[in-house]
BAKEBA-870816 format. One record per residue (C-alpha): residue in one letter; x, y, z. Coordinates in steps of 0.2 Angstrom, whole numbers, padded with zeros to 4 digits, always signed. Layout:
# residues N
aXYZ ...
# end
This chain:
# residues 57
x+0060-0077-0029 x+0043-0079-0021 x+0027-0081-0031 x+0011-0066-0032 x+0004-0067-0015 x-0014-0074-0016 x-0029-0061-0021 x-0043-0055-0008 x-0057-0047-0011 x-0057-0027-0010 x-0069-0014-0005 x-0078-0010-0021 x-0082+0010-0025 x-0079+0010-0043 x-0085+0025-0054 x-0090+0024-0070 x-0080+0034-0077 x-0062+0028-0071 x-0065+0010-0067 x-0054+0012-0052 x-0058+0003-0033 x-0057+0014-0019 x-0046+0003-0007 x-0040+0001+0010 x-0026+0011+0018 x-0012-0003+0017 x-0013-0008-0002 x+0002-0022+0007 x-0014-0030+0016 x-0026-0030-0001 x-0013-0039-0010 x-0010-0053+0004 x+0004-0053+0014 x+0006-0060+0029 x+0018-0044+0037 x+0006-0030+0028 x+0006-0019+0045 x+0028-0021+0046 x+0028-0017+0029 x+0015-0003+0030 x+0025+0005+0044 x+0041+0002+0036 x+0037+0012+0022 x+0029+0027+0033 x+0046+0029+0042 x+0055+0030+0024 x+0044+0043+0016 x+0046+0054+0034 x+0066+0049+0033 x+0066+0055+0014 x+0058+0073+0019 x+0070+0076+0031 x+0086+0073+0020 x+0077+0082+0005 x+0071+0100+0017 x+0091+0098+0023 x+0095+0097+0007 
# end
């Protein structure tokens, strides 16, 4: 099992009120690895894969 990838720095737009970080679009490249675009990519053509199977039901 491979350790936490290492931290970057992030784009900071916090709000008061919730405390959260407006981020980048690959959260994959935020939290440091070194294949963020394959894995970003990866993930885009499951989710499309996944709505086709759930619309044929």
């Amino acid at each position: 099992m491979r350790g936490a990838p290492p931290v970057v720095p992030v784009r900071v737009a916090c709000t008061e009120m919730t405390g959260l970080e407006k981020g980048r679009a690959n959260v994959y490249a935020e939290l440091g690895y070194a294949n963020a675009e394959k894995m970003l990519v990866e993930v885009k053509l499951m989710t499309a894969i996944r709505k086709v199977i759930e619309t044929r039901g």
